[in-house]
RODO-2510 file (C-alpha; in nm, 4 decimals, decimal comma):
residues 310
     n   res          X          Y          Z
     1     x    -1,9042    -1,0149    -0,0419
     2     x    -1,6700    -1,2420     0,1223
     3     x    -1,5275    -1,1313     0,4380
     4     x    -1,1516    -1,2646     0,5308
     5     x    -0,9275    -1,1454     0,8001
     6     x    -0,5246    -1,0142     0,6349
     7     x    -0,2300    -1,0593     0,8288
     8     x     0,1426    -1,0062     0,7047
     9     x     0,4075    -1,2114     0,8363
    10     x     0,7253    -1,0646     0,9662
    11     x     0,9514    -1,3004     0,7139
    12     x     0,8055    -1,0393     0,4470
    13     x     1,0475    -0,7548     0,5710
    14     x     1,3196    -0,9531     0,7182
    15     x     1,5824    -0,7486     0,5626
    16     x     1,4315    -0,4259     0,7864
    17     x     1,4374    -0,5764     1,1218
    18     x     1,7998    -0,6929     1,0264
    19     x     1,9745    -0,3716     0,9041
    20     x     1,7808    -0,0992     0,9994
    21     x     1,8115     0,0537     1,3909
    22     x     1,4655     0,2541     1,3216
    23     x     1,2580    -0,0508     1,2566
    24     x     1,1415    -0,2727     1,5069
    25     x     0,8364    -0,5114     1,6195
    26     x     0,6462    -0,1863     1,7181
    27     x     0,7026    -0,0120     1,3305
    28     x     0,6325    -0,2876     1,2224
    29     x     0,2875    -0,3503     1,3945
    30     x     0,1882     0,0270     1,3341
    31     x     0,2881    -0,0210     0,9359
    32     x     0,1022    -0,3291     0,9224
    33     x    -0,2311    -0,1049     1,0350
    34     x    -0,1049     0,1476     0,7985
    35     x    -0,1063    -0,0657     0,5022
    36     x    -0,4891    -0,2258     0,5642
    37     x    -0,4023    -0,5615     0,7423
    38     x    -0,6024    -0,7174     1,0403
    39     x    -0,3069    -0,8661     1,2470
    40     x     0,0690    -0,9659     1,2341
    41     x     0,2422    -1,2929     1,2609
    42     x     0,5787    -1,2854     1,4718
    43     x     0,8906    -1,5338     1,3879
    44     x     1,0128    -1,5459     1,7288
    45     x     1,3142    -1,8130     1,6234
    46     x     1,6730    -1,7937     1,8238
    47     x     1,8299    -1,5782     2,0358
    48     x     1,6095    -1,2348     2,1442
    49     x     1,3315    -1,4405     1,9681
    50     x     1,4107    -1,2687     1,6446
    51     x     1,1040    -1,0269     1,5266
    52     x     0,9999    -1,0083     1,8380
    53     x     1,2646    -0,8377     1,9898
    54     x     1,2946    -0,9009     2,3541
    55     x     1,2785    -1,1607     2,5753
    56     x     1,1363    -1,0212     2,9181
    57     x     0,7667    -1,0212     3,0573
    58     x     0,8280    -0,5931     3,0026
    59     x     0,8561    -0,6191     2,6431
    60     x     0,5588    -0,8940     2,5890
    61     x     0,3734    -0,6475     2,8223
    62     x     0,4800    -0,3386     2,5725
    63     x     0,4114    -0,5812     2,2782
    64     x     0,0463    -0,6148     2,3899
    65     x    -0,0537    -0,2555     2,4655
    66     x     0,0928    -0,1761     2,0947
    67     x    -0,1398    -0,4523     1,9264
    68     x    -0,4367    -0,3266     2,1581
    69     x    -0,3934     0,0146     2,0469
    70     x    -0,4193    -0,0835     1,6942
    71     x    -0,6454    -0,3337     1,7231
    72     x    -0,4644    -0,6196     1,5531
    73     x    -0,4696    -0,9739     1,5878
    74     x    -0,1393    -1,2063     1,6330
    75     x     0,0114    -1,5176     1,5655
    76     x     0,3824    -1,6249     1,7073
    77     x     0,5962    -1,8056     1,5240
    78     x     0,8284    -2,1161     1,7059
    79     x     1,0174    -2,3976     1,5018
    80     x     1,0543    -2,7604     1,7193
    81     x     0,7697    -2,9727     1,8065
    82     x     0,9811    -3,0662     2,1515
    83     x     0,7279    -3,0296     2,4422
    84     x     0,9448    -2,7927     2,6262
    85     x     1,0096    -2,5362     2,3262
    86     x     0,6117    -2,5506     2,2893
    87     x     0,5862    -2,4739     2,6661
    88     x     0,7927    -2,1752     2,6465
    89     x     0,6829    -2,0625     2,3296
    90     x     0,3154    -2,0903     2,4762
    91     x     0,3781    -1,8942     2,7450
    92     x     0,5340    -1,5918     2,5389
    93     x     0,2192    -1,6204     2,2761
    94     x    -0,0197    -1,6144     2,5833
    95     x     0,1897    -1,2854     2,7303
    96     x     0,1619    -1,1438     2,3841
    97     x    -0,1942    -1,2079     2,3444
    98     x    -0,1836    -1,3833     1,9825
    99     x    -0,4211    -1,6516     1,9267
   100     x    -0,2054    -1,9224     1,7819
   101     x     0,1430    -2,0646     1,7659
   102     x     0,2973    -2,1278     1,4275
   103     x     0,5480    -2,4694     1,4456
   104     x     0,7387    -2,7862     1,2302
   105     x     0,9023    -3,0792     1,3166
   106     x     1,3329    -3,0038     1,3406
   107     x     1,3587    -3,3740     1,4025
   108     x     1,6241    -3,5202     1,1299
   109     x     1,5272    -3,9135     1,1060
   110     x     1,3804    -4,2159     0,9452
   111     x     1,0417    -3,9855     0,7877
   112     x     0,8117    -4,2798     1,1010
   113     x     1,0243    -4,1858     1,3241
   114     x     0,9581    -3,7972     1,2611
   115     x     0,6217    -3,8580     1,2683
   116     x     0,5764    -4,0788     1,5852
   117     x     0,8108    -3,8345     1,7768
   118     x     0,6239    -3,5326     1,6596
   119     x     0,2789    -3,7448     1,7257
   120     x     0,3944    -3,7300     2,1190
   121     x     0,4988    -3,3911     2,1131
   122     x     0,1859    -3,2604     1,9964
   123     x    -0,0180    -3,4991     2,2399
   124     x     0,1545    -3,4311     2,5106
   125     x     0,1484    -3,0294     2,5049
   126     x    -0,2252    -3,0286     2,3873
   127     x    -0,3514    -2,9764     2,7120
   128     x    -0,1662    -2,6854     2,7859
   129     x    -0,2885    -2,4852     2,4413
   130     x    -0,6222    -2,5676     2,5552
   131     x    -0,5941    -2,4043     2,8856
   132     x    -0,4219    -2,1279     2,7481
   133     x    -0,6677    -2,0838     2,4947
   134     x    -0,3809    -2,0780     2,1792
   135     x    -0,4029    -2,3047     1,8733
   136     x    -0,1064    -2,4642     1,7961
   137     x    -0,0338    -2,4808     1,3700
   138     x     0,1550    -2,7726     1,2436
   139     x     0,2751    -2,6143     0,9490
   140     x     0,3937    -2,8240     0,6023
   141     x     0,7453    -2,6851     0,6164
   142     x     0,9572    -2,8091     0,3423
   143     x     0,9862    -3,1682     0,4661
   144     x     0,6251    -3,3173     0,4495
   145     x     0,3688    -3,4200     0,1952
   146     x     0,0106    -3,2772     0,2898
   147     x    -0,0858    -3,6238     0,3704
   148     x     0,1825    -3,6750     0,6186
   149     x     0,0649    -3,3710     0,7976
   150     x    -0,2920    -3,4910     0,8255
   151     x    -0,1904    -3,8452     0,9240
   152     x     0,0082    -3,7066     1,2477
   153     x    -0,3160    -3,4192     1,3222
   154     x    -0,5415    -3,7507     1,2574
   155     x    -0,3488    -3,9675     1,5286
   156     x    -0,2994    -3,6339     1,7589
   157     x    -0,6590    -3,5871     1,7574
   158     x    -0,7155    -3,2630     1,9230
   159     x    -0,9187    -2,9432     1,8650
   160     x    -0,6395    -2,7026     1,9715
   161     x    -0,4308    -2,8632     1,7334
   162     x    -0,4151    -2,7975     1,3250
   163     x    -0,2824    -2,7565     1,0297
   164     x    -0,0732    -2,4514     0,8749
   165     x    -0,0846    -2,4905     0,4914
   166     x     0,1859    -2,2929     0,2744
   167     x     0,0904    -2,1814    -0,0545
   168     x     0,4448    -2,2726    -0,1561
   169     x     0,6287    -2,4746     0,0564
   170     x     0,5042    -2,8414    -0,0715
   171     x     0,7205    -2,7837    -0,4509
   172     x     1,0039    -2,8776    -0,1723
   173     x     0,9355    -3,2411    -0,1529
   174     x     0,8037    -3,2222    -0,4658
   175     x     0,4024    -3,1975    -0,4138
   176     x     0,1843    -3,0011    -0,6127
   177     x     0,0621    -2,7140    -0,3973
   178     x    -0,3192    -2,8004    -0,5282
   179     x    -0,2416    -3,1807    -0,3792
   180     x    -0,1154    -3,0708    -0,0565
   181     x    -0,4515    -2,7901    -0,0183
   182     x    -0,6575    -3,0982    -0,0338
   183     x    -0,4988    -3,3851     0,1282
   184     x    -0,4615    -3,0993     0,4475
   185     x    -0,7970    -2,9174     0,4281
   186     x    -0,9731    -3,1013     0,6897
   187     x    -0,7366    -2,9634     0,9049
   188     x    -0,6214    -2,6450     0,8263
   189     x    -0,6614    -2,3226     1,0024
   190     x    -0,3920    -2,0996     0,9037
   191     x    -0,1981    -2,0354     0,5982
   192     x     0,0908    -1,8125     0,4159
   193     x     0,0021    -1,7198     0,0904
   194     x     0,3341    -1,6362    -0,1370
   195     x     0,4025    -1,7145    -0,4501
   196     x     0,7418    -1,9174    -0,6132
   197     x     0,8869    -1,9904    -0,9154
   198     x     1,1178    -2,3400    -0,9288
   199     x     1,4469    -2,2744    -1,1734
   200     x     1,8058    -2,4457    -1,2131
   201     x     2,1050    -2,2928    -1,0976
   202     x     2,4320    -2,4496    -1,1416
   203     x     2,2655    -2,7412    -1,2170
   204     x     2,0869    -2,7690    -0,9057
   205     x     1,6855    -2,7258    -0,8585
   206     x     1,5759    -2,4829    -0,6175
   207     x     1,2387    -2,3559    -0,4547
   208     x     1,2987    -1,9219    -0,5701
   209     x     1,0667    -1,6711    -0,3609
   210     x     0,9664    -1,4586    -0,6031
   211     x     0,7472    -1,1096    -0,5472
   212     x     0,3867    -1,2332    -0,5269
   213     x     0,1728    -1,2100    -0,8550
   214     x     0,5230    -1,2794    -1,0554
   215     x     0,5609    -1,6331    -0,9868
   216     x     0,3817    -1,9695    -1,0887
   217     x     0,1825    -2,0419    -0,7796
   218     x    -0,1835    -2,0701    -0,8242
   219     x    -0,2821    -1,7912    -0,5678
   220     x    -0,6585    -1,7474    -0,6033
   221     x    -0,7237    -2,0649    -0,6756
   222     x    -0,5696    -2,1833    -0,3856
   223     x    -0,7082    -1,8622    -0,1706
   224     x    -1,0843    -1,9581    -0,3078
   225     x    -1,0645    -2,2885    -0,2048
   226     x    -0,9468    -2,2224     0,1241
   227     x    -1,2168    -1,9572     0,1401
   228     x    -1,4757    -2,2392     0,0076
   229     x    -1,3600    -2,4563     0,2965
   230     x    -1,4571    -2,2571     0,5622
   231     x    -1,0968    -2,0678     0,6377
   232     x    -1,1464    -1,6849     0,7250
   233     x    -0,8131    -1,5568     0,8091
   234     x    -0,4902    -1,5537     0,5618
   235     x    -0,1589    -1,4458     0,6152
   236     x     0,0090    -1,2624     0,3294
   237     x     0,4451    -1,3330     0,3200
   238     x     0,6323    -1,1757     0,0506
   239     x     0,8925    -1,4365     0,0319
   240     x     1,1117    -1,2061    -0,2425
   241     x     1,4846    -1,3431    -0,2041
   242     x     1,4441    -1,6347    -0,0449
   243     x     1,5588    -1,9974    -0,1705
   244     x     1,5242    -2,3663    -0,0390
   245     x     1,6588    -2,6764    -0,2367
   246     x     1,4176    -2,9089    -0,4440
   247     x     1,4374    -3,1942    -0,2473
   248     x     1,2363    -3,4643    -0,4158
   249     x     1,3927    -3,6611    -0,6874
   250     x     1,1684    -3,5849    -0,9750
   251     x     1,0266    -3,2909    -1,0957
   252     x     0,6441    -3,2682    -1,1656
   253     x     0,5012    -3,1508    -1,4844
   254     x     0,2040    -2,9350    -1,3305
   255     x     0,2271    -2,5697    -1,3637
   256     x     0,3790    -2,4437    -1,0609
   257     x     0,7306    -2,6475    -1,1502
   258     x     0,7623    -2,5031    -1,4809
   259     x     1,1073    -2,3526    -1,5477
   260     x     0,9671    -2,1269    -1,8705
   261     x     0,9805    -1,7743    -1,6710
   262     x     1,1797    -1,4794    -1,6224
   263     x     1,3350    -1,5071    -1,3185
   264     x     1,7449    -1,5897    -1,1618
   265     x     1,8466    -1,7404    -0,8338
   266     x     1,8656    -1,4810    -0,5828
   267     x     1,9758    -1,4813    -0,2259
   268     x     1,9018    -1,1619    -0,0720
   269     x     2,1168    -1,2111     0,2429
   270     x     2,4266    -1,1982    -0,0141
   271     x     2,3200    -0,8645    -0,1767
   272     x     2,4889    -0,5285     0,0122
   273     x     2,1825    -0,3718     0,3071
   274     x     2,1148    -0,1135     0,1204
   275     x     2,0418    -0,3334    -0,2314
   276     x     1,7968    -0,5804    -0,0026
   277     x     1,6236    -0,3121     0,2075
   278     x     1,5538    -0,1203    -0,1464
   279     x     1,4139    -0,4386    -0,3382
   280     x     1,2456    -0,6492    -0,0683
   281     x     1,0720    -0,3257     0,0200
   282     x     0,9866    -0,2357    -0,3692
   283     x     0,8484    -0,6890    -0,3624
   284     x     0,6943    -0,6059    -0,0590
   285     x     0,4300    -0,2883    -0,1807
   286     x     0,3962    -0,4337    -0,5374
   287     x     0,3045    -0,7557    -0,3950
   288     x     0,0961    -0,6559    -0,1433
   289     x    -0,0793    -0,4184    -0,4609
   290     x    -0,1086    -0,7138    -0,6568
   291     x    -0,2928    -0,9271    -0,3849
   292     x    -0,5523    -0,6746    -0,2502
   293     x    -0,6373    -0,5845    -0,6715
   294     x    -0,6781    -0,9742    -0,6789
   295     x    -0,8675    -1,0311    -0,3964
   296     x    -1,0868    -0,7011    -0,5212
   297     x    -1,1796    -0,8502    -0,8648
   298     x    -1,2957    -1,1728    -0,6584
   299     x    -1,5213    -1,0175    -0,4279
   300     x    -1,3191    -1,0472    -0,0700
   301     x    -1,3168    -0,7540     0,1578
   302     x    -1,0436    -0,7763     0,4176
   303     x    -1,2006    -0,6569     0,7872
   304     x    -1,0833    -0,7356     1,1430
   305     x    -1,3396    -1,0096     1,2495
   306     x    -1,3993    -1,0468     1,6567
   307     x    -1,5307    -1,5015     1,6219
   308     x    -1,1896    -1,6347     1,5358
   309     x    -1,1078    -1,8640     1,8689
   310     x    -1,1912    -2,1934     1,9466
***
């Protein structure tokens, strides 16, 4: 039996904090528990921080109690590296109660400049996770190569500092998803599983979120070797309807960047509410099916474990 700790991410029912008045950061927490997983991960990006839904030391308060009475774990979501997003973003994780703070680089230079800047940043607010007791995840966010992450967490140097590897988001700049799982292991301690399919539209090449278990990514190869590594907690993210540009010049010829498959580009902010709502729910349960069979037939058992601090 292998024993892992399930979260869901907000991102994976964007479309119901957006249109619907009835769902909110506490549904969502009590659905989470409904539907088997161990904790929720917050995007807490721009004004009202987003998922989170509130901005005063009330509503982190409220926020809290709800996760204590369900007995979940939690992660908050920031974007910016800059010392004094991290500061404030700290400070609303630590009023939450969630264990570690989800971020990437927003820097646009030179790629040594975006690492040397982001190199200070996470230096320089290091101390403060620690006394706060919050990891701070440096995830690979559509801009970086798996070694480029490492090579800033190498020169950063710090045990409240790590890596957040995406299933996904390395077919961006072009990386094999495999590559990036193994040039970042030493270092990871978080992840989004999802799965993606890369296709041409208009002749352009673009990254498609696709309802996991229908795209191309290899999911439990890349959840077993996490596993095998020593990682205990995952974070599922159905990324249905979402799209990113293929930024890298060339496209690889390993499986995961094959355009032989089913799928169209879809955005699902451009479909009507009630269209999105309707199908990101319907990618959301089948997705979340398909994972927990596959997981199953694998021999992991999702459980709330109480060891998962520093």
């Amino acid at each position: 039996m292998k024993s892992i700790e399930m979260h869901i991410h907000s991102f994976s029912l964007r479309f119901q904090f957006k249109y619907r008045s009835d769902f909110d950061v506490f549904a969502y927490i009590a659905l989470a528990k409904e539907r088997g997983f161990t904790g929720v991960n917050i995007s807490a990006n721009g004004p009202g921080y987003r998922d989170l839904g509130g901005t005063t030391p009330e509503h982190f308060a409220s926020v809290r109690a709800c996760l204590q009475e369900y007995d979940m774990a939690c992660e908050i979501d920031t974007s910016d590296t800059r010392v004094d997003n991290l500061q404030k973003m700290l400070l609303v994780a630590s009023q939450v109660g969630a264990q570690r703070l989800r971020v990437y680089t927003k820097y646009e230079a030179p790629l040594a400049d975006q690492m040397d800047w982001t190199v200070r940043d996470l230096r320089a607010i290091a101390p403060e996770a620690e006394r706060l007791g919050i990891t701070i995840v440096f995830e690979n966010h559509e801009d970086f190569q798996g070694a480029v992450i490492s090579s800033i967490l190498e020169k950063v140097n710090h045990p409240r500092i790590k890596a957040l590897y995406d299933y996904g988001n390395s077919q961006m700049v072009g990386e094999d998803p495999l590559q990036a799982l193994r040039a970042m292991q030493p270092h990871i301690d978080a992840v989004h599983v999802k799965d993606h399919v890369v296709l041409n539209s208009q002749g352009e090449m673009w990254v498609q979120g696709v309802p996991m278990g229908q795209g191309l990514l290899p999911i439990m190869e890349q959840t077993e070797a996490l596993y095998a590594g020593g990682l205990r907690r995952f974070c599922f993210e159905n990324v249905w309807g979402y799209a990113a540009r293929f930024k890298a010049g060339k496209l690889p010829t390993s499986a995961p960047f094959s355009t032989k498959h089913s799928h169209d580009f879809l955005n699902g902010a451009l479909l009507p509410e009630s269209e999105a709502l309707e199908q990101e729910w319907q990618a959301f349960e089948s997705g979340w099916q398909w994972y927990q069979r596959a997981l199953r037939s694998e021999g992991f058992v999702i459980e709330r474990q109480r060891q998962t601090a520093l």
